[in-house]
C-alpha positions in Angstrom: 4.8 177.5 -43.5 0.8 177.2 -42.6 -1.5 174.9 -44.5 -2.9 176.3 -47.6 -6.7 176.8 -47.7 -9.2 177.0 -49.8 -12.9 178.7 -49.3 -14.5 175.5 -50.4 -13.3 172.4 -52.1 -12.7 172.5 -55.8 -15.5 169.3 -56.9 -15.5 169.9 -60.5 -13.2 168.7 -63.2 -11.9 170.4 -66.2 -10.5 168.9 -69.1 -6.9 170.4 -68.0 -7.1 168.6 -64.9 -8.3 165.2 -66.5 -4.8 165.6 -69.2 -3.0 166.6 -66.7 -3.8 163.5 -64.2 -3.3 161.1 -67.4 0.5 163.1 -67.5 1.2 162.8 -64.5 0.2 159.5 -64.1 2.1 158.4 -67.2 5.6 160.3 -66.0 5.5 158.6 -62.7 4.5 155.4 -64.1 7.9 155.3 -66.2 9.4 156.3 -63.3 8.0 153.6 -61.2 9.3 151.0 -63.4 13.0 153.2 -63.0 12.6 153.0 -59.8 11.8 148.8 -59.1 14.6 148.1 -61.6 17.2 149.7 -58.8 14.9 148.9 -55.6 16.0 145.1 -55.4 19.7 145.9 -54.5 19.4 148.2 -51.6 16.6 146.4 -50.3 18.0 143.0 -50.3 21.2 144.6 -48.2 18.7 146.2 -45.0 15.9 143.2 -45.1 19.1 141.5 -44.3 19.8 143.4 -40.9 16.0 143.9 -40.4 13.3 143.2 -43.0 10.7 145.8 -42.3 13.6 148.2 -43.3 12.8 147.4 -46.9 10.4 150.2 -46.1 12.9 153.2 -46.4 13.3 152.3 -50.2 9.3 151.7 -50.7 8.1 155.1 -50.2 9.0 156.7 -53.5 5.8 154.8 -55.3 3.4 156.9 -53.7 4.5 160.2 -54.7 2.2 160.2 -57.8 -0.9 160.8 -55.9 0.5 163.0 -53.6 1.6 165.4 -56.2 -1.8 164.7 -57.8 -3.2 165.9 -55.2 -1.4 168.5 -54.8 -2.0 170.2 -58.1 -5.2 169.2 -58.9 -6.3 169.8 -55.5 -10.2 168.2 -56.3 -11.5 164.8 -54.9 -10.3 161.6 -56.9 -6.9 163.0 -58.0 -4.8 161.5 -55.7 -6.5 157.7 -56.4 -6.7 158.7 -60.8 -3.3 159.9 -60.2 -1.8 157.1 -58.4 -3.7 153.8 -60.2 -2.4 155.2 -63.9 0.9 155.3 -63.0 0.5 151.5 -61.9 -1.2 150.7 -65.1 1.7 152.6 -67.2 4.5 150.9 -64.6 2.6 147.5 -65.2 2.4 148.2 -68.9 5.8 149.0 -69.2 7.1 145.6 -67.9 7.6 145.9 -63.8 8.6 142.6 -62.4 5.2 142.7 -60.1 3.0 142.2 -62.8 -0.6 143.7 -63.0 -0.7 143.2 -58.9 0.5 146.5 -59.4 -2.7 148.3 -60.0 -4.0 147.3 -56.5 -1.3 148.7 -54.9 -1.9 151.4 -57.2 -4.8 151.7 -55.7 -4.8 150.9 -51.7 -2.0 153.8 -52.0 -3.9 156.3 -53.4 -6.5 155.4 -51.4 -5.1 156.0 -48.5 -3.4 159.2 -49.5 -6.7 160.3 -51.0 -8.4 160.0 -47.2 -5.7 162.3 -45.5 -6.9 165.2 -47.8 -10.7 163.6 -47.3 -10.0 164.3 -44.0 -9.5 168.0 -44.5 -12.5 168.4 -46.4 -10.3 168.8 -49.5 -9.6 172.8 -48.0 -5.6 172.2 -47.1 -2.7 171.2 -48.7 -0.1 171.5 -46.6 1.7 169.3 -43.6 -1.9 168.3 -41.8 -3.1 166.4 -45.0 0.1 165.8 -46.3 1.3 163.9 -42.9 -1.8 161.8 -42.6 -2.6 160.8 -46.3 1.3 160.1 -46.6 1.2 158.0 -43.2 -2.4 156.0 -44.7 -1.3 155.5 -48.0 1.7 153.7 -46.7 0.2 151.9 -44.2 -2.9 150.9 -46.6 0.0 149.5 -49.2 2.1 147.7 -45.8 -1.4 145.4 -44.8 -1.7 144.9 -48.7 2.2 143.7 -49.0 1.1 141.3 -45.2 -0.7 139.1 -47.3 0.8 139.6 -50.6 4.4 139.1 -49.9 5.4 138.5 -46.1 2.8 136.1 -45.0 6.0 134.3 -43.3 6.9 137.6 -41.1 6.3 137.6 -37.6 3.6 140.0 -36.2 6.4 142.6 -35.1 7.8 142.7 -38.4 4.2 143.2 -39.3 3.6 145.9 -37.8 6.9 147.9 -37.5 6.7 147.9 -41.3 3.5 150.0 -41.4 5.0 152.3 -39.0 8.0 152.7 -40.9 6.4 153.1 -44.4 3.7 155.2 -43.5 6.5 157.5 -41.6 8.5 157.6 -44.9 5.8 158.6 -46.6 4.5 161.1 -44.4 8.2 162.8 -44.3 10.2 161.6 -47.2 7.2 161.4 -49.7 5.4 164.4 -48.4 9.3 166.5 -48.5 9.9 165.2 -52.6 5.8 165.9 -53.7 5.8 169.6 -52.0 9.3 169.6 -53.9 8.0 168.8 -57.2 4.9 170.4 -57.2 7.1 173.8 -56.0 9.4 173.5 -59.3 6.8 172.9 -61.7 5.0 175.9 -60.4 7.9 178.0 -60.2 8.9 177.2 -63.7 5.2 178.5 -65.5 3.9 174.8 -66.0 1.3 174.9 -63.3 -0.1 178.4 -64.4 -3.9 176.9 -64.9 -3.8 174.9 -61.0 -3.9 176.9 -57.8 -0.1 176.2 -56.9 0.7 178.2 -60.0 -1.8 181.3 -59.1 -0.2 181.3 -55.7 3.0 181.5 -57.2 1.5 184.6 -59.4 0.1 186.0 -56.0 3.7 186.0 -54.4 5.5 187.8 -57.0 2.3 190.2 -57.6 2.6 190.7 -53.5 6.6 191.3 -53.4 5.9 193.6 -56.7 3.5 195.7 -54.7 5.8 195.9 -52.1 8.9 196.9 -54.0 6.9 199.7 -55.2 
């Protein structure tokens, strides 16, 4: 499927999109904390056979801004997005602490430059593929210093490559997912994924006639 596009980008914020961020931010958030209470396990096993495979389990906690982005589709969401579901995950009691919210925010960063890089005009695999891959990487130089100062320089850097991959794919595959139901199901009606949704069935209509 080709990108999406838009004439120009969408600068200004409604008071939807501001409510909406806060809910998105807040669902993901819980989920965030859900998701580091089952991380340990499965990453314990792989860092055991090669520790920058901890990666394939670490993409899952920049989804928030992607899907941020992805409905919002105006400069900032991704990086609002992304930093209040680490304030909610920190607030809620994950076992990293308020270091969270700076991972919060290197990751939405990062995915926040791949659509940047666009001009804020597409939201499909061009954006999606290069904020997903910056993001991770932005959060892998973060976790260098944070948490594997001991790890060789290879480690180092095959565990950017491999988060900002799963990100790209994996991250890019569930937001595109999310944002697709949601829309689907009438709760994106006032975002442009909903109107394109309205424009589909309006076309197939047409054409049934």
């Amino acid at each position: 499927m080709k990108d999406i596009t838009a004439s120009a980008p969408l600068a200004r914020w409604r008071t939807i999109d501001l409510l909406t961020c806060a809910f998105l931010g807040v669902a993901f958030g819980v989920a965030y904390w859900g998701w580091g209470l089952l991380y340990e396990a499965p990453s314990t096993v792989v860092k055991a056979v090669f520790p920058p495979l901890a990666a394939l389990f670490a993409w899952p906690w920049l989804v928030a801004g992607i899907v941020g982005m992805l409905v919002i589709r105006r400069p900032g969401a991704a990086v609002f997005t992304e930093l209040l579901a680490a304030v909610v995950s920190a607030l809620v009691g994950t076992q990293w602490g308020l270091t969270t919210l700076v991972s919060g925010f290197v990751q939405g960063l990062g995915v926040e430059l791949g659509f940047a890089a666009f001009g804020y005009v597409a939201f499909r695999w061009g954006p999606l593929l290069v904020g997903g891959f910056l993001g991770g990487a932005f959060e892998a130089v973060y976790e260098w210093y944070s948490y594997w100062q001991d790890w060789a320089w290879s480690y180092k850097i095959a565990y950017l490559f491999l988060f900002g991959a799963c990100v790209a794919v994996f991250g890019s595959l569930l937001a595109l997912g999310l944002t697709r139901l949601l829309a689907n199901a009438g709760a994106l009606n006032p975002f442009p994924p909903g109107q394109e949704v309205r424009e589909r069935q309006a076309m197939r209509e047409r054409q049934a006639i």
